[in-house]
SEGU-371079 format. One record per residue (C-alpha): residue in three letters; z, y, x. Coordinates in steps of 0.5 Angstrom, whole numbers, padded with zeros to 4 digits, always signed. Example, Ala and Ser with C-alpha at 12.3 -4.5 7.8 and 13.67 -1.06 7.14 Angstrom:
// SEGU-371079
Ala+0016-0009+0025Ser+0014-0002+0027
END
This chain:
// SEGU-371079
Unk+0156+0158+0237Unk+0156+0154+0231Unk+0149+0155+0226Unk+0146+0152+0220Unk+0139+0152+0217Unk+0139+0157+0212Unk+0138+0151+0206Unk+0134+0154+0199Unk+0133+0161+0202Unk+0126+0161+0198Unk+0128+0158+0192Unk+0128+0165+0188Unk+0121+0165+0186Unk+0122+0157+0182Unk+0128+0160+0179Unk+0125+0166+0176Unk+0131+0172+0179Unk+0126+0175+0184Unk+0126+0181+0178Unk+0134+0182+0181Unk+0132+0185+0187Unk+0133+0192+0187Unk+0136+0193+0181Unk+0143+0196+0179Unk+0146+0192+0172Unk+0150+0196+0168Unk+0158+0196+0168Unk+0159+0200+0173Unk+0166+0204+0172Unk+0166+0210+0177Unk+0174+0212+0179Unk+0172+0219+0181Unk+0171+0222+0188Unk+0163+0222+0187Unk+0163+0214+0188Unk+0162+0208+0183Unk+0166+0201+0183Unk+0167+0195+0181Unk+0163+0188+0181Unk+0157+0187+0177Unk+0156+0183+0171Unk+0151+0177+0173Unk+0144+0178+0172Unk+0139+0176+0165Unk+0134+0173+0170Unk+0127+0172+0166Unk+0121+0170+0169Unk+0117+0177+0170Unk+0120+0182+0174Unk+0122+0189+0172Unk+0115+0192+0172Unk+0111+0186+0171Unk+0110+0183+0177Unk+0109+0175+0178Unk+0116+0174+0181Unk+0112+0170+0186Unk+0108+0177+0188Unk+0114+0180+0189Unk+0117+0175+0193Unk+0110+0175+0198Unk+0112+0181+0200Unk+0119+0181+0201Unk+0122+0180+0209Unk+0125+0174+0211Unk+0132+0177+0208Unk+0130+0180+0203Unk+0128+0172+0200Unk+0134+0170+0203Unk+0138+0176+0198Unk+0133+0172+0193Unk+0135+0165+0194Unk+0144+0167+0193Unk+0142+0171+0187Unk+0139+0164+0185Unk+0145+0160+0186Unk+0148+0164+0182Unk+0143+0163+0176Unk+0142+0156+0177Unk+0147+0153+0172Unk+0143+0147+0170Unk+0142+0144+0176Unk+0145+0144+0183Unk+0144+0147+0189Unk+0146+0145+0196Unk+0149+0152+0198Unk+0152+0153+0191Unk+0157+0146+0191Unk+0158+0149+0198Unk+0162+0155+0196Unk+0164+0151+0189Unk+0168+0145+0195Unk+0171+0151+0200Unk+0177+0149+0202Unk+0183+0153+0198Unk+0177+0158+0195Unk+0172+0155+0190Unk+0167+0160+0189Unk+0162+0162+0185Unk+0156+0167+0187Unk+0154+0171+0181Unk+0150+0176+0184Unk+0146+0178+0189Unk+0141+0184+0190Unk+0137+0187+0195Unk+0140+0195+0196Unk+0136+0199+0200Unk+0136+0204+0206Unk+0140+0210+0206Unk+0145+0215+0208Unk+0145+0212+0215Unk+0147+0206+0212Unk+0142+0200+0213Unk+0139+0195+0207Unk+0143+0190+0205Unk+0144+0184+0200Unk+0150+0186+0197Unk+0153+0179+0194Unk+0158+0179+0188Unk+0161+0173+0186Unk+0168+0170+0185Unk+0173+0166+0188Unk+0177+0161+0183Unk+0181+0163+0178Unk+0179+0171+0178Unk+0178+0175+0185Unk+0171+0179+0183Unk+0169+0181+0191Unk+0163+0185+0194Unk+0160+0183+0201Unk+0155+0187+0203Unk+0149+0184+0209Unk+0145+0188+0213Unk+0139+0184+0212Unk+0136+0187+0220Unk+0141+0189+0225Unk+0147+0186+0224Unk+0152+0185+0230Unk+0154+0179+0229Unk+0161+0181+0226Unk+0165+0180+0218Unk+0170+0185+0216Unk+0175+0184+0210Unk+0177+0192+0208Unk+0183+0192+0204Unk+0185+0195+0197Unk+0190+0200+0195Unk+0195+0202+0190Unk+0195+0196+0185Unk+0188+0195+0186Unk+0183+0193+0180Unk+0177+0195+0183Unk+0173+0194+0189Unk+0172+0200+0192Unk+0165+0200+0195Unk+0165+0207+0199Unk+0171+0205+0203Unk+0166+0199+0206Unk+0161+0205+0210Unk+0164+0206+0215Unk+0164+0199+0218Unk+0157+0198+0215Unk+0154+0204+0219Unk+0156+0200+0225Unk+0152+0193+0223Unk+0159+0189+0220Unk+0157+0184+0214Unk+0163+0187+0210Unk+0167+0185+0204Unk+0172+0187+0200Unk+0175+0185+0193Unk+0179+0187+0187Unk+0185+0182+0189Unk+0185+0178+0183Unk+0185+0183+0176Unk+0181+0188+0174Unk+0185+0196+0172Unk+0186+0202+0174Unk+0189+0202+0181Unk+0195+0205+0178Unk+0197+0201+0174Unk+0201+0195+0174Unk+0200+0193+0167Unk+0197+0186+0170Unk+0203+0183+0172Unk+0205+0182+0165Unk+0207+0175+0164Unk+0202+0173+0169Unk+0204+0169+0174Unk+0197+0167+0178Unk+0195+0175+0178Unk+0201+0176+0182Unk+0200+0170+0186Unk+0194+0173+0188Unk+0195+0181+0190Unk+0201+0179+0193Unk+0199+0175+0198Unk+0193+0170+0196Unk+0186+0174+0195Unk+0186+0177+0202Unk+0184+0169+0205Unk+0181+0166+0200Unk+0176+0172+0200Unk+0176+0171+0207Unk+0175+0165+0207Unk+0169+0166+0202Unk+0165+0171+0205Unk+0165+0166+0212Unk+0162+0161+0208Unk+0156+0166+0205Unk+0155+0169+0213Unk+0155+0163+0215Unk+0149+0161+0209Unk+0146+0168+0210Unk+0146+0168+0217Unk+0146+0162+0220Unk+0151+0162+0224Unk+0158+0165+0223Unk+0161+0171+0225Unk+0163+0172+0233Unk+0169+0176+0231Unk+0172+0177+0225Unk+0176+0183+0223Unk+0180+0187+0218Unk+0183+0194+0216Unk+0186+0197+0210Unk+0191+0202+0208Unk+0197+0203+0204Unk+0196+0196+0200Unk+0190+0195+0205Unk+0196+0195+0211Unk+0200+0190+0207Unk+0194+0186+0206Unk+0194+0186+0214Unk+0201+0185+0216Unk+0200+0179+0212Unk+0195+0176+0214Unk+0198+0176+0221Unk+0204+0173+0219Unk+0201+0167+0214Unk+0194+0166+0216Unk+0194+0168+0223Unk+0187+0164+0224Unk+0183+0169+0218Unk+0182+0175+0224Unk+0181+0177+0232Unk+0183+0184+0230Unk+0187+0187+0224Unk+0188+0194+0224Unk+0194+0196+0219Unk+0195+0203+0216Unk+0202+0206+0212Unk+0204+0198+0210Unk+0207+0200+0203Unk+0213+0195+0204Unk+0220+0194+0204Unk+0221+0203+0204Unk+0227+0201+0200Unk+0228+0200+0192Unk+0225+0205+0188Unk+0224+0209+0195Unk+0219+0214+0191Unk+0223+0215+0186Unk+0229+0217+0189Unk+0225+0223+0192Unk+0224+0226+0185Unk+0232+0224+0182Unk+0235+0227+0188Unk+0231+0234+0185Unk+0234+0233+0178Unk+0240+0236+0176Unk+0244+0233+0170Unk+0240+0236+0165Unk+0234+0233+0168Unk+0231+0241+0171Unk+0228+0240+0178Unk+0234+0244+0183Unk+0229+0246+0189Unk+0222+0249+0187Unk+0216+0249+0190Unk+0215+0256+0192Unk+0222+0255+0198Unk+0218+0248+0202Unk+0214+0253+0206Unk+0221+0258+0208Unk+0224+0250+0209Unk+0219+0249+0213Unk+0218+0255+0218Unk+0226+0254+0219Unk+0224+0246+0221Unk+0219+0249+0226Unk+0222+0255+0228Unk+0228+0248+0231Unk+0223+0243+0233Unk+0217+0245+0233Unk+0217+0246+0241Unk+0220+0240+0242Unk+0214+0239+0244Unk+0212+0244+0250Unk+0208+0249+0244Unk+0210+0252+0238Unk+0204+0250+0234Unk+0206+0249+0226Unk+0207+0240+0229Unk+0213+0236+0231Unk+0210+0230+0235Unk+0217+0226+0235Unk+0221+0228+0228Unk+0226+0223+0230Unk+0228+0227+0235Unk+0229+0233+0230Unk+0236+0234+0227Unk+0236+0241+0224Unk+0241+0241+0217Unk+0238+0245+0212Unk+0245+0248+0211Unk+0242+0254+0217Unk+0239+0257+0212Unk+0244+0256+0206Unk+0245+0262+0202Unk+0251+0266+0201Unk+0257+0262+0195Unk+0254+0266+0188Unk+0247+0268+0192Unk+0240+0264+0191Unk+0234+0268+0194Unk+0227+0265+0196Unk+0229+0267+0203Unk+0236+0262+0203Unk+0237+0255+0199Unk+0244+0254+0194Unk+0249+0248+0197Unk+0245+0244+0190Unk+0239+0245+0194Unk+0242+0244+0201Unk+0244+0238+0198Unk+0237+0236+0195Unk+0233+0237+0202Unk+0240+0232+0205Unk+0237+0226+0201Unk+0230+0226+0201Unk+0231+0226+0209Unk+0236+0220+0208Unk+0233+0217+0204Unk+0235+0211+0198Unk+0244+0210+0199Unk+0249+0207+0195Unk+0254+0211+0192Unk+0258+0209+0199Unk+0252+0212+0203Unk+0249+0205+0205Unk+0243+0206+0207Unk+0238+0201+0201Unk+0232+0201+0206Unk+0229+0198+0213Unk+0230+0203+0219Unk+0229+0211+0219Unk+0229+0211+0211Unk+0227+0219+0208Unk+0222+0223+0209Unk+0221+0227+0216Unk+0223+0233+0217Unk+0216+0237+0218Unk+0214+0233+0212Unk+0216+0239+0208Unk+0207+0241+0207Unk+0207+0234+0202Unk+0213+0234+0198Unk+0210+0238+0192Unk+0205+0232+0190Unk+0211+0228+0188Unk+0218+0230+0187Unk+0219+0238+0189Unk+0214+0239+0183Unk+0217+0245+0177Unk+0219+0244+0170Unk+0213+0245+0166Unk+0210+0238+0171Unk+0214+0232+0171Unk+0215+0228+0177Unk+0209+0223+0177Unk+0214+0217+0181Unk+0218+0218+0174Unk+0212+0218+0169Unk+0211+0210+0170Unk+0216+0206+0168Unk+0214+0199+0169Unk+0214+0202+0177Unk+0222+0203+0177Unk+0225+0196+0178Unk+0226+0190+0174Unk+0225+0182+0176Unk+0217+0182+0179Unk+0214+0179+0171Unk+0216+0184+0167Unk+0214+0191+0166Unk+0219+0195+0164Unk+0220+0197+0156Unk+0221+0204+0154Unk+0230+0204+0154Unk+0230+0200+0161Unk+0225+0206+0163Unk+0229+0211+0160Unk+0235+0209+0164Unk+0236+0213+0170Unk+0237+0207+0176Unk+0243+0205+0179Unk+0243+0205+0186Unk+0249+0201+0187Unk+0247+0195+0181Unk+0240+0196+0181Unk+0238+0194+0188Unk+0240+0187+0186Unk+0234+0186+0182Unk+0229+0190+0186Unk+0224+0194+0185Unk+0218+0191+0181Unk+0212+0194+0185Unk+0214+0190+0190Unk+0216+0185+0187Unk+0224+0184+0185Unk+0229+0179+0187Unk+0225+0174+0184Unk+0218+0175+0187Unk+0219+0180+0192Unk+0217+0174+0197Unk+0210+0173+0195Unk+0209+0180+0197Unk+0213+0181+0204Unk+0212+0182+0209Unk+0217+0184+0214Unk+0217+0177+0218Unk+0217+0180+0225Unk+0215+0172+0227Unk+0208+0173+0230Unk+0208+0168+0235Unk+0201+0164+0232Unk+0197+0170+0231Unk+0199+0172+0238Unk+0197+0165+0241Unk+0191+0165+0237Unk+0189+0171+0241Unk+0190+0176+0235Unk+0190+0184+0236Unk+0193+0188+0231Unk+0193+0196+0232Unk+0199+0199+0226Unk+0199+0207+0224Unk+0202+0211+0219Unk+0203+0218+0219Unk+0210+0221+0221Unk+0209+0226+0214Unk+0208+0220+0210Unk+0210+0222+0202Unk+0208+0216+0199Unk+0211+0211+0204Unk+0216+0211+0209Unk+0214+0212+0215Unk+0221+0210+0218Unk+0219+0202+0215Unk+0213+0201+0220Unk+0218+0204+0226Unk+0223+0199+0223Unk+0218+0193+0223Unk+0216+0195+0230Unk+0223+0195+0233Unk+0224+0188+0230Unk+0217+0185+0231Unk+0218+0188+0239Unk+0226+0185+0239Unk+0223+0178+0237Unk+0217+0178+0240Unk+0220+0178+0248Unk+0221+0186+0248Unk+0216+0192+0249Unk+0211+0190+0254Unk+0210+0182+0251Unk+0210+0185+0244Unk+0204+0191+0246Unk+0200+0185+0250Unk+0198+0185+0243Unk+0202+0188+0237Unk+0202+0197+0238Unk+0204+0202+0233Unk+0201+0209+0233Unk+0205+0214+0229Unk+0201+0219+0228Unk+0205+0227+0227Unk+0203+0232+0221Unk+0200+0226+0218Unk+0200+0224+0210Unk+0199+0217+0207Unk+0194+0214+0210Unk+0190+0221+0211Unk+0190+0228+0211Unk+0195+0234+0213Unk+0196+0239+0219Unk+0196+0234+0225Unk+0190+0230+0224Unk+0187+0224+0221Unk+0181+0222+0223Unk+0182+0217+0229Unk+0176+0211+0231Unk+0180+0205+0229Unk+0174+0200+0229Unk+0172+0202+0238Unk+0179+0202+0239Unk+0180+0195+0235Unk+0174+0192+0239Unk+0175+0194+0246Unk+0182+0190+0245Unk+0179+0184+0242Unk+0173+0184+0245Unk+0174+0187+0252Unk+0181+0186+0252Unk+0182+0194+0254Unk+0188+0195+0251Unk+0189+0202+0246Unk+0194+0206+0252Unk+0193+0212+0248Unk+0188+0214+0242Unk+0184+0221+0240Unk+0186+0223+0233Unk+0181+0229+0231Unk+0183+0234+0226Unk+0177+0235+0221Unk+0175+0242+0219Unk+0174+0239+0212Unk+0179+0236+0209Unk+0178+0229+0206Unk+0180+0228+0199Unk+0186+0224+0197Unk+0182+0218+0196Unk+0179+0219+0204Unk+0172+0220+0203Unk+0167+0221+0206Unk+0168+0216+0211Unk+0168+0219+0217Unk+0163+0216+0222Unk+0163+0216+0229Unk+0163+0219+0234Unk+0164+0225+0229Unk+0158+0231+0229Unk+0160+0237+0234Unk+0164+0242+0229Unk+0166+0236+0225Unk+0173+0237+0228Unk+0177+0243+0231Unk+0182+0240+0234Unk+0184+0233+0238Unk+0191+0230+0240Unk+0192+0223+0243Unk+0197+0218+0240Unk+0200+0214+0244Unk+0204+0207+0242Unk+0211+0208+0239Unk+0217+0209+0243Unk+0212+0214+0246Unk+0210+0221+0244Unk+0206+0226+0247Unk+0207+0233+0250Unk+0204+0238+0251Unk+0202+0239+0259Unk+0203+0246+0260Unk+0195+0248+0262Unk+0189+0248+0258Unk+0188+0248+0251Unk+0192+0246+0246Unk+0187+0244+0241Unk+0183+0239+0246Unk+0187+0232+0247Unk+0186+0232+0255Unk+0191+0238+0255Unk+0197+0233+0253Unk+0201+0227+0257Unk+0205+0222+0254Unk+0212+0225+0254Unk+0217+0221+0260Unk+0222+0217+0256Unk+0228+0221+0260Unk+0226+0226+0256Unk+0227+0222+0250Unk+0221+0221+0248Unk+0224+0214+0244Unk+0227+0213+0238
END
């Protein structure tokens, strides 16, 4: 194992910023959910501590690592004189980095003390790395981002954190709203980097500050995130399949097929702009699914553990010609339900995304938040026009985002949240080619929930089946690359089937132990999370945490139940014989 002499860990006291230590600069910004994020500004360091303590007291009676903590916040501060470590971020290959702030943050919440350090790799990537000053397990995880990013989400770091990871995570280059797509605008390096760059250079940067912190570099490198965070993984594997020894991908939002969110929510509207289907029949729509599908399984308990296999029609319920009651749909609304499990097509019906391209029948709980909405509460996927489509440079202004999309011309040039036709490569990532992360030894376990309403879970099944086509066929592709699709789960999270599954043990057994994951536990929590995720789960999860368990087994297959026990505990369940049509 490689180490290095910690050069400077003591040169806190000389510099005066032992004053840092401890404390919280302003500048914060809280996105709600109970949690605060964002980089700190850099310290006004002053020669007296904040409660006027001789810097040199007060370093007396820090621990080894907490002088260590003080040395990086040196770094940062010494901008007159140089540093040995400081010119070693500065000079990192491909990531030229600068340390604005380190600060010691104590114990609690089941959390250990660390240095969390901020700091900044060339021209704008703001990152946090945060590093257990006692108990750290010798290993560095990079936690992805969501939406359009913006912020770095602090929170979502505990969970490895609780388990002694040296963690990071990082804005992706541009400070917003997670939202928001405002930072594309005419802003080439912005784009570079939340595309595909910030990722690795952030990585490569936070090695490089373990290495310094530490004395060593970490024994295993790992990375998880989803949604955004599943994109930033898939791309790690196919570019830089050298960053990680596991990576865990979640709900990758890529290649779902142009404007796929706002088909869902035009394929309600009639030609005055009023929604067809209300909110108020999801719920008869659904029974009518499950009263079909639900025992495909071998039990009838409100889940369908294989949508693909479910081909009901919602024309079985459509109402009498003239009639429309809350117990039938009218043919307009029949139509309605068609689309959405379709998915985007052109005028011929050719399908315009990757794989099983709508929404899942069984999904039906998870259509209000974005398309089947009323009147009075317009569709969310209509509301942000720079979200539409358009060449990747530009957001969209206000007659091109009042232009209903065309999905015979439109596709040609794109969907500018990924991209367009223009840089829709900076962010793609459906090259199934893994063949040098492969070599390298790499892991990666894929996710998504089979009642996603904000990506299609089709596209993972689509990637799945294309990487496992190219790799050499299922038993060489699952010796490293395995996908779970997860029944009655949302986008990332949430939903009646369950959401809570101990990735990170998984993860760890496969890189580590080389037990590759044949099945894993998803609990159900009895408190919901909130959309966000939080609170973090930590396992093992406490007795009454969760009222139910179910195994997931890697797609093509499912589970069934097995006729004996109860239901509600995994143990009860068996992967499904592939005679019975358990693939897709």
């Amino acid at each position: 194992m490689k180490t290095r002499a910690f050069i400077g860990g003591l040169m806190a006291t000389t510099l005066g910023v032992a004053s840092a230590i401890g404390q919280t600069a302003p500048g914060i910004t809280d996105w709600g959910g109970g949690f605060k994020t964002g980089v700190d500004p850099i310290l006004n360091t002053a020669a007296k501590s904040g409660n006027g303590q001789d810097p040199t007291t007060l370093a007396a009676a820090q621990t080894p690592m907490q002088q260590k903590c003080a040395g990086l916040a040196a770094y940062a501060a010494a901008r007159t004189s140089a540093t040995t470590s400081r010119e070693r971020f500065a000079r990192i290959p491909d990531a030229p980095t600068q340390v604005l702030k380190a600060e010691v943050v104590p114990a609690g919440g089941g959390l250990p003390e660390i240095c969390r350090v901020s700091g900044v790799v060339a021209p704008s990537i703001n990152f946090e790395l945060s590093l257990p000053t006692s108990g750290w397990n010798g290993k560095f995880m990079h936690y992805g981002c969501g939406g359009a990013c913006g912020v770095v989400y602090r929170p979502q770091l505990e969970e490895p954190l609780a388990r002694g990871y040296a963690v990071i995570a990082s804005d992706m280059g541009h400070a917003g709203a997670p939202n928001s797509s405002a930072y594309r605008w005419a802003n080439l390096q912005a784009i570079i980097d939340f595309g595909y760059r910030a990722t690795h250079v952030v990585t490569l940067a936070g090695k490089e500050i373990v290495d310094e912190f530490y004395g060593q570099v970490p024994a295993k490198s790992y990375y998880m995130g989803c949604s955004t965070g599943g994109v930033q993984g898939v791309i790690e594997a196919q570019r830089y399949p050298y960053d990680f020894d596991g990576i865990l991908v979640g709900a990758p939002a890529y290649s779902s097929g142009p404007s796929y969110l706002e088909w869902n929510a035009r394929a309600n509207l009639d030609t005055n702009g009023d929604p067809i289907l209300t909110p108020d029949k999801l719920p008869m729509i659904r029974k009518a699914v499950l009263a079909d599908c639900d025992k495909l399984d071998g039990l009838a308990d409100g889940l369908i553990q294989n949508p693909l296999a479910c081909k009901w029609d919602p024309a079985k319920i459509q109402c009498a010609p003239g009639a429309d009651t809350a117990a039938c749909l009218t043919a307009a609304q029949v139509a309605v339900i068609r689309k959405i499990y379709t998915g985007p097509t052109d005028s011929r019906g050719h399908s315009l995304s990757y794989g099983p391209a709508g929404m899942s029948r069984g999904s039906e709980w998870g259509w209000t938040s974005g398309f089947i909405v009323p009147k009075s509460n317009p569709s969310q996927w209509l509301a942000n026009p720079d979200s539409s489509y358009g060449d990747g440079v530009y957001p969209q202004v206000g007659a091109n985002a009042a232009h209903v999309y065309d999905y015979d011309k439109d596709p040609q040039r794109g969907d500018i949240y990924f991209g367009g036709a223009i840089l829709g490569w900076m962010r793609y990532a459906g090259n199934p080619d893994l063949r040098r992360f492969r070599d390298n030894g790499g892991k990666m376990i894929m996710y998504h929930g089979w009642d996603d309403n904000e990506v299609s879970p089709g596209a993972s099944v689509d990637y799945d089946q294309l990487a496992t086509a190219t790799m050499g066929g299922e038993a060489a592709t699952q010796k490293f690359f395995r996908l779970f699709m997860m029944p009655g789960m949302g986008h990332c999270r949430r939903g009646p089937g369950g959401d809570a599954v101990d990735y990170i043990t998984y993860l760890e057994n496969w890189v580590e132990k080389g037990q590759a994951p044949d099945q894993v536990i998803i609990h159900h929590l009895a408190k919901e999370q909130n959309y966000l995720g939080l609170p973090r789960p930590r396992y093992p999860l406490a007795a009454g945490a969760f009222d139910k368990t179910r195994p997931a087994y890697p797609f093509p297959d499912v589970a069934v139940y097995s006729g004996k026990g109860d239901p509600n505990q995994a143990s009860s369940w068996k992967k499904a014989p592939r005679a019975a049509g358990a693939g897709s």
